[in-house]
C-alpha positions in Angstrom: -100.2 37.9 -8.6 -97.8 40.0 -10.7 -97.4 44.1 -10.5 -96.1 44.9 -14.0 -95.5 48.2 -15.9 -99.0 49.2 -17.6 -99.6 49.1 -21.3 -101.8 51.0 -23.6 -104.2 47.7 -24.1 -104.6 47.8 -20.3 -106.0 51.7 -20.8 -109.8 50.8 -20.9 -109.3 48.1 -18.2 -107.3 50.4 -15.7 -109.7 53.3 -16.7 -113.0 51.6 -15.7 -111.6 50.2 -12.4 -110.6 54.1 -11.5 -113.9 55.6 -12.8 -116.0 52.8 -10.5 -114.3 53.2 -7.7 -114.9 56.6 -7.9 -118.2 56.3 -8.5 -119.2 53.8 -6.1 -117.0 55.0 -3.0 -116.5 59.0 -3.4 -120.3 59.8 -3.0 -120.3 58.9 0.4 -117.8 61.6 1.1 -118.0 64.0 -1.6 -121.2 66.0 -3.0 -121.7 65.1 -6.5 -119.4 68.6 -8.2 -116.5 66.8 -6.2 -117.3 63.7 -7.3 -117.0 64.6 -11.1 -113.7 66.8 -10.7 -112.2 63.6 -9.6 -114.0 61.2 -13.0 -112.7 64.2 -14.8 -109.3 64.1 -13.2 -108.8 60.5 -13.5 -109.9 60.6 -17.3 -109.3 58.2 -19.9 -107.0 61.4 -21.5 -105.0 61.6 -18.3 -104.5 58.1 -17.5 -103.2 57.3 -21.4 -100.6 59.6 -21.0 -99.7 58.7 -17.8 -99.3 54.9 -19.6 -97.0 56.6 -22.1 -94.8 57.8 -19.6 -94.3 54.7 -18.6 -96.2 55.9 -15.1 -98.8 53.3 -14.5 -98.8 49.7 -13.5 -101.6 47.0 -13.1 -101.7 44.1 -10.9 -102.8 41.1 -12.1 -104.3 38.1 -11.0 -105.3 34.7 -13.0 -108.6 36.3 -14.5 -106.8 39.8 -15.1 -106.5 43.5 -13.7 -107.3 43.5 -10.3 -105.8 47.2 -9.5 -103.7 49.8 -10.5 -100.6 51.9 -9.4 -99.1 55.3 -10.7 -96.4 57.5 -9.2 -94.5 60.6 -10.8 -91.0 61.4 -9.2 -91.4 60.9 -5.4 -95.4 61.1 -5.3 -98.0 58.3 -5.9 -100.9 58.7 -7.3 -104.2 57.1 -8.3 -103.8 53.5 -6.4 -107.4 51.7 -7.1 -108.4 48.1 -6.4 -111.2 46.5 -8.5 -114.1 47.2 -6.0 -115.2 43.0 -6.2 -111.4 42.7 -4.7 -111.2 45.4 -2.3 -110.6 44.4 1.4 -108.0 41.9 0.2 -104.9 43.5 0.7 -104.4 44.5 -2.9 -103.6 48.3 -2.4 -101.3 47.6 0.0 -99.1 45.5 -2.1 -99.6 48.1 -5.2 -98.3 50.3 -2.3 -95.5 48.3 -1.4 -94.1 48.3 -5.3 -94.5 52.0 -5.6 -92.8 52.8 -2.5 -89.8 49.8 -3.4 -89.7 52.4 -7.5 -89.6 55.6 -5.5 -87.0 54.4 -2.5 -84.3 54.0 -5.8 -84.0 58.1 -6.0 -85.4 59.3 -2.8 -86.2 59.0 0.6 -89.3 60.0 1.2 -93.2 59.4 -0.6 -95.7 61.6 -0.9 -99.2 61.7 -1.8 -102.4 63.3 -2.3 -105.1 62.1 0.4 -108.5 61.9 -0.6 -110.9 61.7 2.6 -112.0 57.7 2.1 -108.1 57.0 1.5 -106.3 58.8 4.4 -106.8 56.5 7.3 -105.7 54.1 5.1 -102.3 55.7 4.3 -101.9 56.3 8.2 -101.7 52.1 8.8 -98.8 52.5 6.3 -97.4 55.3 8.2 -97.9 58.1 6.2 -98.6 61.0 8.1 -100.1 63.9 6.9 -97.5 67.5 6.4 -100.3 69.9 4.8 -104.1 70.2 5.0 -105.3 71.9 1.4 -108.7 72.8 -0.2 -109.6 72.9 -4.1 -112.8 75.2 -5.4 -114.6 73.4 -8.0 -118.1 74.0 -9.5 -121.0 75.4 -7.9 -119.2 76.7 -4.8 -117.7 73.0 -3.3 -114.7 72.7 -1.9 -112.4 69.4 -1.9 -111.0 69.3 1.2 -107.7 66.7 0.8 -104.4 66.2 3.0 -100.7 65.9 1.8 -99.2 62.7 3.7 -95.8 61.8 3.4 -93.8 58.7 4.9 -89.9 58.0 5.0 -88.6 55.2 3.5 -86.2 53.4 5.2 -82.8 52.2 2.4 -83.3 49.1 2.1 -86.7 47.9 0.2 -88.2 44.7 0.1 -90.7 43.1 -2.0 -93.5 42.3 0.7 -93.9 44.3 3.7 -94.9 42.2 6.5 -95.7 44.3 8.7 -99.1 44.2 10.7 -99.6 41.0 9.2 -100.8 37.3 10.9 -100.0 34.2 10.3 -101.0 30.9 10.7 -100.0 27.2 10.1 -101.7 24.8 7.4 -99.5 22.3 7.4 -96.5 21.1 9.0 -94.2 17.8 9.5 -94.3 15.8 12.7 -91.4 17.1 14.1 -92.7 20.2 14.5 -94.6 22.1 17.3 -96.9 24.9 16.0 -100.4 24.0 14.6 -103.3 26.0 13.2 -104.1 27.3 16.9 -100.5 28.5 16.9 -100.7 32.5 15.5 -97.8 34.2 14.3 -97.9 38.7 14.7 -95.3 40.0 12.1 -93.6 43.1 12.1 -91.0 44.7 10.1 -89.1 47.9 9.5 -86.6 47.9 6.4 -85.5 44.7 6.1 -85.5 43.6 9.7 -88.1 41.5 10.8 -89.7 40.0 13.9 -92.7 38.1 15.6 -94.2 37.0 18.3 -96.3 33.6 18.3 -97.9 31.5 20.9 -101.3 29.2 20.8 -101.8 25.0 20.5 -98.7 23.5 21.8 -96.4 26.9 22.0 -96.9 28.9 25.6 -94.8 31.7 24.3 -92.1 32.1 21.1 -90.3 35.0 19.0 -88.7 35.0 16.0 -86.1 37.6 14.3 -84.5 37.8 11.4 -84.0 39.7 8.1 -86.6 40.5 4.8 -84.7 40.4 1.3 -85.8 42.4 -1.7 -87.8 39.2 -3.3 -89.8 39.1 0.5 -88.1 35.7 1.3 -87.0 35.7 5.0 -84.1 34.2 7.0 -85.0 34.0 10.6 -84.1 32.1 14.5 -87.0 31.5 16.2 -87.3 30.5 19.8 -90.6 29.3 22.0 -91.6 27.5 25.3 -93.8 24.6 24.7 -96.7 23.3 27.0 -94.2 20.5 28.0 -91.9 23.8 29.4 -89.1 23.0 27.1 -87.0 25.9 25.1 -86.8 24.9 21.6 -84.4 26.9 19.2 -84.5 26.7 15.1 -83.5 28.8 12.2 -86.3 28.9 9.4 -85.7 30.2 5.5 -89.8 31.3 4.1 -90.2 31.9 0.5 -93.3 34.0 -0.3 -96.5 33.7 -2.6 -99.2 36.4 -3.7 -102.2 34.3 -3.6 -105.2 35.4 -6.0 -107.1 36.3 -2.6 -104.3 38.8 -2.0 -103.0 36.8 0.9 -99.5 35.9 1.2 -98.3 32.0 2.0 -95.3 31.3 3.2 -93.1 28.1 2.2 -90.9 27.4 5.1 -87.6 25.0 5.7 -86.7 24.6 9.1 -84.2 23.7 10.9 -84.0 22.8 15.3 -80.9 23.6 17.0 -81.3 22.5 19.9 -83.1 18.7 21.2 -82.8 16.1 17.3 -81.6 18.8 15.4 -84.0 17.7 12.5 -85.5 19.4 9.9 -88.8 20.0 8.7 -91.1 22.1 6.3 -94.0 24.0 6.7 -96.4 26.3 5.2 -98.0 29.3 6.9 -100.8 31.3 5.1 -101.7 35.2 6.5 -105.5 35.2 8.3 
């Protein structure tokens, strides 16, 4: 997966993917005048010369735009995931890059809440600092919230947080399995996690995030034999097309042989 800056041959692409969503999604919320003042909004006009501004971006996967991105200043706008690829944990990563362009100049995000899209922004930790109301035609009213979410200095180029992991393969020497489930959190660039399952009774790891998402960590953990085992761990990250991240570990025991290992975790 690569976010990248949107170009004017990704218009009609990036367009469509808006204009569906809407489509399919806002009726369930909206009557149909609301409906159109948001196709309208999000117009092919509008969204070209947000692309000229250099505004928009587009994720993409192997088989092309899977979702889009725009912010202006400190406010985001117009985050959309292909609706055949929604549920994946695209818009969170879409998020994730316009939060790490906005963090360079300020310190806080803001955005424009549509009813389907605010409990969504909450798991992020956006919490909402205005209720306002729009009149369009025929006497509706779009009701929408102003959320906002303070970002902490120092960005990073995956957010883990909220997010599980498990193993898919590992080397003999080491002691977690696919019944062993990592819980990730993070805030800046300080991570941790607590694991346990298969051969670990109960482990925790902390450590650091970089910009590029790779993470330095210790981790600790009682096995079912009721020893304490002690490593330090470097992870290097993948986007994978399902929107899933895999993680390419190198590990290291302190404590007992002191030998290393590799592994590979993948998020459930």
């Amino acid at each position: 997966m690569e976010y990248r800056k949107a170009t004017g041959n990704d218009a009609e692409e990036i367009f469509r993917i808006v204009q569906d969503t809407i489509r399919t999604i806002y009726p369930r919320y909206y009557p149909l005048e609301v409906v159109e003042f948001f196709c309208e909004l999000h117009g092919r006009e509008n969204i070209g010369k947000d692309i000229e501004s250099g505004l928009v971006g587009a994720l993409w996967g192997d088989n092309g735009i899977v979702g889009t991105g725009c912010y202006k200043d400190d406010h985001i706008t117009r985050v959309y995931v292909k609706l055949e690829y929604q549920g994946r944990g695209y818009g969170s990563y879409i998020m994730q890059c316009l939060e790490n362009e906005i963090r360079k100049k300020h310190d806080t995000a803001y955005l424009d809440a549509s009813l389907p899209a605010s409990h969504l922004y909450e798991k992020r930790g956006y919490q909402t600092v205005k209720h306002e109301k729009w009149d369009v035609e025929n006497g509706r009213v779009l009701v929408y919230e102003i959320m906002a979410k303070l970002l902490p200095n120092t960005s990073t180029g995956i957010n883990y947080d909220g997010r599980f992991f498990v193993p898919r393969e590992n080397t003999e020497n080491g002691e977690v399995d696919g019944n062993t489930v990592f819980a990730y959190r993070q805030r800046g660039n300080v991570l941790w996690a607590d694991y346990s399952g298969g051969d670990i009774v109960k482990g925790h790891l902390v450590g650091t995030v970089s910009e590029s998402g790779e993470l330095d960590f210790y981790y600790q953990h009682i096995n079912e034999q009721k020893q304490v085992r002690v490593g330090v761990c470097h992870s290097v990250p993948r986007v994978l097309e399902n929107g899933k991240i895999e993680l390419s570990e190198k590990w290291r025991w302190l404590n007992g042989d002191k030998s290393e290992g590799a592994s590979v975790i993948v998020e459930k």
